[in-house]
C-alpha positions, 0 to 999 in steps of 0.5 A: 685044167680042161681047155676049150675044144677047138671045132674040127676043120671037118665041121666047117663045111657041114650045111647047118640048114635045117629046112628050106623054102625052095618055092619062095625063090620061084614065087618071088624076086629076093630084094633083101635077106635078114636073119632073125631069131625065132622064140621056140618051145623045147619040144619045138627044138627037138623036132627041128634037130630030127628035121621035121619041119616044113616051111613051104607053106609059110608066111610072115607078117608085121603085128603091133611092131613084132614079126610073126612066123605063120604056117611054119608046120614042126611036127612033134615027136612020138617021144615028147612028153605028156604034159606037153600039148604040141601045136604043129602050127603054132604062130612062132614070133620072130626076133629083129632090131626095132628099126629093121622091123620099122623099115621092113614094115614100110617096105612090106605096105607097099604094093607087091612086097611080101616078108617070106620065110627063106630058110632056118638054120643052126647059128652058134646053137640057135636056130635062126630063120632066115627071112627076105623082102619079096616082090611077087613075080608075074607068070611070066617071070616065072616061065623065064626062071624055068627056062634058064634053069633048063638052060643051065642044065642042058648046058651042065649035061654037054659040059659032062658028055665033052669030058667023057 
């Protein structure tokens, strides 16, 4: 009788991200994340494995109760079947509970507040895209995110020479 194999120790710190939205953490004020599934086609899946997809450019947005994932660009394979006409820019439909899509949607009404694409990811198997309720931030916010980050690294480079 075959048993179950157990994952490696070694597999638990392996990063499952497949693309990351680094601009949305600069262009807005993360309020609240949530992790939704995405409806994908197979050649979709394959090219995701290969990490060709970009998501900086994309958005999302609340039609008739369901959430949709725009501007998300997977560019297919040279290898994807013939009988398949691969669109990169296909709206992808996003998978959440009715009453986070509720809340969300209320929120989202709101002035300032925006749903954007953060990152996706492989969950057991699937991919997941993980999603969070923004505000816009101003310009001047902006400038202050620029400054701590070249605050942090000043401070990690005299950190690193006093150890020499």
């Amino acid at each position: 009788m075959a048993t179950k194999s157990s994952k490696d120790s070694t597999t638990k710190g392996v990063d499952s991200r497949i693309a990351e939205n680094r601009k949305a953490l600069f262009n807005y004020a993360i309020e609240e994340r949530f992790e939704a599934g995405m409806v994908l086609e197979g050649w979709e899946v394959k090219a995701l494995r290969e990490g060709k997809v970009q998501l900086t450019d994309g958005y999302v947005v609340v039609r008739e109760g369901e959430l949709f994932l725009i501007g998300c660009q997977i560019n297919p394979l040279h290898t994807a079947s013939s009988h398949v006409s691969p669109d990169a820019v296909r709206t992808k439909k996003l998978l959440l509970h009715k009453d986070q899509i509720r809340r969300l949607t209320g929120k989202v009404e709101q002035k300032g507040y925006a749903l954007v694409p953060l990152n996706l990811h492989w969950k057991t198997g699937k991919v997941k895209c993980e999603i969070a309720l923004g505000r816009g931030k101003a310009e001047h916010d902006k400038r202050d995110t620029i400054k701590d980050r070249e605050g942090k690294r000043e401070v990690e480079r005299v950190m690193k020479s006093n150890r020499r």
